[in-house]
N, C-alpha and C positions, 0 to 999 in steps of 0.2 A: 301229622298235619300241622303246618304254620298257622298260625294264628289270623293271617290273612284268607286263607284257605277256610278256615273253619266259618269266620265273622262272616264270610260271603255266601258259602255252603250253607248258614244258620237261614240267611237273610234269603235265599233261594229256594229253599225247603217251604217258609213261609208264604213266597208268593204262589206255588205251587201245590199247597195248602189251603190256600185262599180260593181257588177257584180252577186250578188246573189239574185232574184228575188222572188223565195220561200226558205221556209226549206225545208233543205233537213236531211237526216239519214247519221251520216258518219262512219265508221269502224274503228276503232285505234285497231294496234299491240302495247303489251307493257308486259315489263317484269312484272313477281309478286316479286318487289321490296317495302317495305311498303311505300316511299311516290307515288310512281305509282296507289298502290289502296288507299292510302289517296285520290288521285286527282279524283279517281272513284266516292267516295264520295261525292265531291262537283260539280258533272258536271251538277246536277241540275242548278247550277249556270249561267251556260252556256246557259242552254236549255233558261234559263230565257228570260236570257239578249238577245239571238238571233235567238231565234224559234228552232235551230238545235237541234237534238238529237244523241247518241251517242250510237254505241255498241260497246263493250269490248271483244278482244279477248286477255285476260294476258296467258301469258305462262310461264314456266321456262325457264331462262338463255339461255341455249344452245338450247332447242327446238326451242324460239323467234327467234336467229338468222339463226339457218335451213330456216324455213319457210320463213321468209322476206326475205333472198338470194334468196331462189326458187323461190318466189314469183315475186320479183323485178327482176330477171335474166330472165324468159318468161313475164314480163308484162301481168303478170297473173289478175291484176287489183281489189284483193281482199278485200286488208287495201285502204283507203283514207290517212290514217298517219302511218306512222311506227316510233318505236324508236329503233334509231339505235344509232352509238357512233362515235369516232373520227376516228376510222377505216375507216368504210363504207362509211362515207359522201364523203373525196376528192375523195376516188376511184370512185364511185357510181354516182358521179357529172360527173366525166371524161364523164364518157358512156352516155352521157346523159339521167339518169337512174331518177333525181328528179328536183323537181322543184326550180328555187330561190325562195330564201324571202324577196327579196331586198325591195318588193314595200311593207312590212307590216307598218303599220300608224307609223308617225313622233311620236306620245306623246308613242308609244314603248321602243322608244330607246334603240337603236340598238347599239346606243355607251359604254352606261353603261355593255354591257356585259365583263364579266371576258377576258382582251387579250387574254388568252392562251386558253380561251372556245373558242372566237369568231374565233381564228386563226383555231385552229385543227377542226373547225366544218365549214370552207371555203373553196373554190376552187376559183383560177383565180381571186379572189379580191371579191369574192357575196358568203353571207351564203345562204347555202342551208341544215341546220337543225339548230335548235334553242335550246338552253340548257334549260332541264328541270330540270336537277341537276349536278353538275359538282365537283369534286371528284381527289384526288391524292388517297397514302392512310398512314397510320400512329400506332402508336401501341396503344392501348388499354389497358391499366392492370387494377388490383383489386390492390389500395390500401393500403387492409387491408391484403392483403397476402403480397404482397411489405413489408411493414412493421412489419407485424409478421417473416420473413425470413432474415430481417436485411439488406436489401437493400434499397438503395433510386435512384429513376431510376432518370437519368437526361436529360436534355431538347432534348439532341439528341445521344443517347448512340451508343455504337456500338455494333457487333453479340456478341464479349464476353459476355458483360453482359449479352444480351438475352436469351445468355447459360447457365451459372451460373443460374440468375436470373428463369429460369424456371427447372431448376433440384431442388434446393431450394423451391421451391411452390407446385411441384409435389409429391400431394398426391392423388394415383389412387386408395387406401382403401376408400377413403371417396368421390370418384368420381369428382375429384378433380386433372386439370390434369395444365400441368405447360406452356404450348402453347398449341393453337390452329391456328390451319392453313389448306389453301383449299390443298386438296386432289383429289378433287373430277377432273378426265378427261373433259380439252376443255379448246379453243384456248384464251380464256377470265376468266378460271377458274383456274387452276392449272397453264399453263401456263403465266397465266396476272403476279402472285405471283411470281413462281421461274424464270423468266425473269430478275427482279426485282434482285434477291438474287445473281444472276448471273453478273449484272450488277455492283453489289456493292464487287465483286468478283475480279472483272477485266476482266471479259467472256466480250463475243460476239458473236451472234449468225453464221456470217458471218466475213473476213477480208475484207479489201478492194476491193480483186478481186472475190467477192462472192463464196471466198474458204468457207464450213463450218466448223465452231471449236468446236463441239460439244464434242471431243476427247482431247481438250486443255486442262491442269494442271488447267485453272479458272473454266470450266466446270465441270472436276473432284472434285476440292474441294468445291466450290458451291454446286454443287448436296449432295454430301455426308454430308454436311454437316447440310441441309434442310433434308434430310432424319433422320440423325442421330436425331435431333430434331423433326420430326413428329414420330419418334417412340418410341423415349424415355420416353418424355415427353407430347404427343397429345392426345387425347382419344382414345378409341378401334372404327377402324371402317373408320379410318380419308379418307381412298380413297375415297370415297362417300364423303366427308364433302366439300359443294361450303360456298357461301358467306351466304345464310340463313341458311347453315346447323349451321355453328361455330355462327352466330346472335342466334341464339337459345339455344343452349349451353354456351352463356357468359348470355345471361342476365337469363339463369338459376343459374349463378352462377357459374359453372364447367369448367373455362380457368382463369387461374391467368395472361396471356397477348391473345391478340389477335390482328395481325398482318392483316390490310385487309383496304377497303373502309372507305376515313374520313366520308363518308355519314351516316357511322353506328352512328355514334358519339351522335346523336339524339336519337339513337332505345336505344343505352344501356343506357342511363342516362336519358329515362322517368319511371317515379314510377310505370304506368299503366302496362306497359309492362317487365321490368327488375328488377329482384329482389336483384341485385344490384349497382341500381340509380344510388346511394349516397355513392359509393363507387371505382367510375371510376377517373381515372388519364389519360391522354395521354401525347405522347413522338412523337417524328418524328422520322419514317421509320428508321430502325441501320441500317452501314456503316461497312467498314472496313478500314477506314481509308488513301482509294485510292481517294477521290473525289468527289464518286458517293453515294449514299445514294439507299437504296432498297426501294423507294416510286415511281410510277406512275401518270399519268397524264390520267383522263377519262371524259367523259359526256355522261350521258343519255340523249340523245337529240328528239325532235320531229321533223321528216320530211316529205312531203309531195312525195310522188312517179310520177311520171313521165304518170303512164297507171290511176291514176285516171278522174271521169270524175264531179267531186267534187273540183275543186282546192281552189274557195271562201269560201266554207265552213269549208275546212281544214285547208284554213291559218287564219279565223275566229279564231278556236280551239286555234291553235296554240299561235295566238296572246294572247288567255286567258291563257292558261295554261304555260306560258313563261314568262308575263307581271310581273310589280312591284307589279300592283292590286292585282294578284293570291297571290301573296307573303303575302299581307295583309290580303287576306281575310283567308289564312292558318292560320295567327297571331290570327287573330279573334276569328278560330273556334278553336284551338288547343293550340297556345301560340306560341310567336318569336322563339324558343328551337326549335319547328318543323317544320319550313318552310324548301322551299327543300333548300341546301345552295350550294355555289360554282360555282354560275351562274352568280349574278350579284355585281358591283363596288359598290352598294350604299347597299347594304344589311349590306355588312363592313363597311359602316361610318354608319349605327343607332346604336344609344349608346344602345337602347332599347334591341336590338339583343344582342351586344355584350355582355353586363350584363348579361341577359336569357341564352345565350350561351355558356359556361365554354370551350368549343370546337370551339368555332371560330377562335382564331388565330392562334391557332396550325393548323387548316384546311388550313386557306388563306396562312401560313406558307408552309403547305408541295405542294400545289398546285402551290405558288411561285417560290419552289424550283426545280422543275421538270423542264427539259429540252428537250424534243423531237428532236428538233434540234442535240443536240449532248448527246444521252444515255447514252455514255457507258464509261470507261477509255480508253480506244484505239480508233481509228478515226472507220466509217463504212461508207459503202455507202448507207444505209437506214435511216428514219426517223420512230421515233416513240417507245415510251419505253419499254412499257410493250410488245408490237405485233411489228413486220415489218410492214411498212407500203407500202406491193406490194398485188398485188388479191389474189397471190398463199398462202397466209402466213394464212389464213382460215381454209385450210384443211394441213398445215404441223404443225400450233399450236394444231388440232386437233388431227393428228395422233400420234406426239408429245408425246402431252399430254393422248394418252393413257397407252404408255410406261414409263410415270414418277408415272403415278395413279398405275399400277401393279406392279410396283414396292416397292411404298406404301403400298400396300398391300401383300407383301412379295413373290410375285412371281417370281421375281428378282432383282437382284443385280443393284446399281448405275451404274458398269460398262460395264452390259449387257442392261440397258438401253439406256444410253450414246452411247454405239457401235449400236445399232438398230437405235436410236435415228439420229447420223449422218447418215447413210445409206439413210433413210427418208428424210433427208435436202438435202442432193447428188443429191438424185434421182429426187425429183420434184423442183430444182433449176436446172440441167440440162434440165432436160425435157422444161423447161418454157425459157430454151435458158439464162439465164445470165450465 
């Protein structure tokens, strides 16, 4: 038995020790994100080491978060574990809706987590979800298009070039498009991105006195300007395109940049999967030169809900699938390049990773550079980047974001989106009393 093997076995014994007298069967929500069902893959591990067994309920993006609201909102009592994100957890903690993790075993360490994972995934000083992978986001390009176009992107460009730089790459005869970007409707999807675009704008979703400014000159030229660019230059089709749609289309080859999750950074530069590897470059989030940078601050986290009647067996899981160990045993089965990244402090000091990694510090780079605290160029009274971080902001990046998707889709105009779009923020900011 390795010595990682054993430190985990010791630390599993223990929590099962603690409280857990048989095995039991536990139920995890979870997105269909590839390191999400990587970890599906190895839960034999788990079963091993702890008798537990595991079923999987993965869903897409926006369906996972319906359900686990519903779910979690009646103590419907379904998941043992949910993965939720930086959003849900402080709200979600409020209500007394999950459990802490404060008591998970000392050789954890709890300290090693990424500050800005551990912070946005805490309430009142106790985590109560655990990073499973944690993520800003950053650009993507092809190299070999970069270079055949006569362009050389630099470490942190801003939207001109982006511009340029994807009308020059943009070749739709040979399917071959010059950006890729979400399209696709929902409050994590379309909105997580142009939040971001807006942000780097001078916008704000809100002033100080939770006026909305969705009709503001930065709103106006932000939006138009993420449009003008998904339709110029993006694929046919792009309302629909979330984060696996455009992951599929780059490591097809068919995006000369692609603007989204550093977590992809893994997917496109394995051989197995992307047909071109060995042809990826990254850059950090463009700017326009106000301060702000259009990058985010996220975590796929694991949490334990509140109506389960599983809590030792789930913080069991959790403990594995969150641990240094899991980290290794990913290294093992896969190689350093695909462990999940952006969770923990000591992943960036292995030289191992870093070398394997060609995307590591531009990752710890744009995750460093995120601010939640203070998003935007003007002051707010909210926290949080890419989302508001209030309950109502759910169902208003939702409805939102169906107005920016049909839009995208050529149904209408940036400025009849925009005017619907604030009506929407009006209306369920009054209603909810600020």
């Amino acid at each position: 038995m390795t010595f990682r093997h054993s430190l985990f076995a010791a630390s599993a014994m223990a929590l099962v020790a603690a409280g857990q007298a048989q095995a039991e069967s536990i139920t995890i929500a979870t997105v269909n994100n590839g390191d999400m069902i990587r970890m599906q893959g190895l839960t034999s591990d788990f079963t091993e080491k702890t008798g537990h067994t595991v079923e999987w309920v993965t869903l897409e993006e926006n369906v996972l978060r319906q359900r686990v609201t519903q779910d979690i909102a009646t103590n419907g009592g379904q998941f043992d574990i949910m993965t939720i994100g930086m959003y849900e957890t402080p709200i979600w903690a409020a209500q007394d809706w999950l459990v802490s993790l404060d008591d998970l075993p000392e050789d954890y360490d709890v300290d090693d987590i990424l500050p800005a994972m551990r912070a946005g995934l805490s309430y009142d000083g106790s985590l109560y979800a655990a990073p499973f992978y944690g993520e800003s986001s950053m650009i993507m390009y092809r190299t070999d298009l970069m270079e055949k176009a006569g362009l050389e992107m630099p470490d942190a460009p801003n939207w001109d070039f982006v511009k340029e730089a994807a009308e020059k790459m943009n070749d739709p005869d040979n399917e071959v498009y010059g950006i890729c970007l979400r399209g696709k409707a929902g409050w994590g999807e379309n909105m997580g991105f142009l939040t971001t675009v807006v942000n780097s704008f001078g916008g704000r979703w809100v002033d100080e006195d939770w006026q909305p400014q969705l009709e503001s000159q930065e709103w106006k030229d932000a939006v138009t300007f993420y449009y003008d660019l998904i339709t110029s230059y993006g694929p046919p089709g792009a309302s629909t395109n979330g984060f696996n749609e455009n992951l599929s289309l780059f490591q097809q080859g068919k995006c000369g940049m692609w603007i989204d999750a550093t977590v992809a950074a893994s997917f496109v530069t394995n051989p197995k999967d992307s047909e071109v590897a060995d042809k990826v470059g990254f850059a950090l989030a463009p700017d326009k030169g106000l301060g702000k940078r259009a990058n985010w601050l996220w975590a796929w986290a694991l949490a334990v809900p509140s109506g389960t009647q599983k809590v030792e067996a789930a913080k069991a899981f959790i403990n594995w699938a969150t641990s240094k160990e899991y980290l290794a045993l990913v290294a093992e089965k896969e190689g350093w390049a695909n462990v999940p990244p952006g969770s923990r402090t000591s992943l960036y000091e292995n030289e191992t990773y870093l070398q394997e990694a060609p995307f590591a510090k531009m990752t710890l780079d744009s995750i460093n550079a995120a601010d939640p605290e203070n998003p935007t160029v003007e002051p707010v009274p909210y926290v949080g980047i890419q989302y508001i971080a209030i309950p109502e902001w759910a169902g208003i990046g939702t409805n939102v974001g169906q107005e920016f998707s049909a839009m995208v889709a050529g149904q209408q105009t940036p400025e009849e989106a925009l005017a619907k779009s604030q009506a929407i923020v009006t209306d369920e900011l009054e209603a909810a009393g600020y």
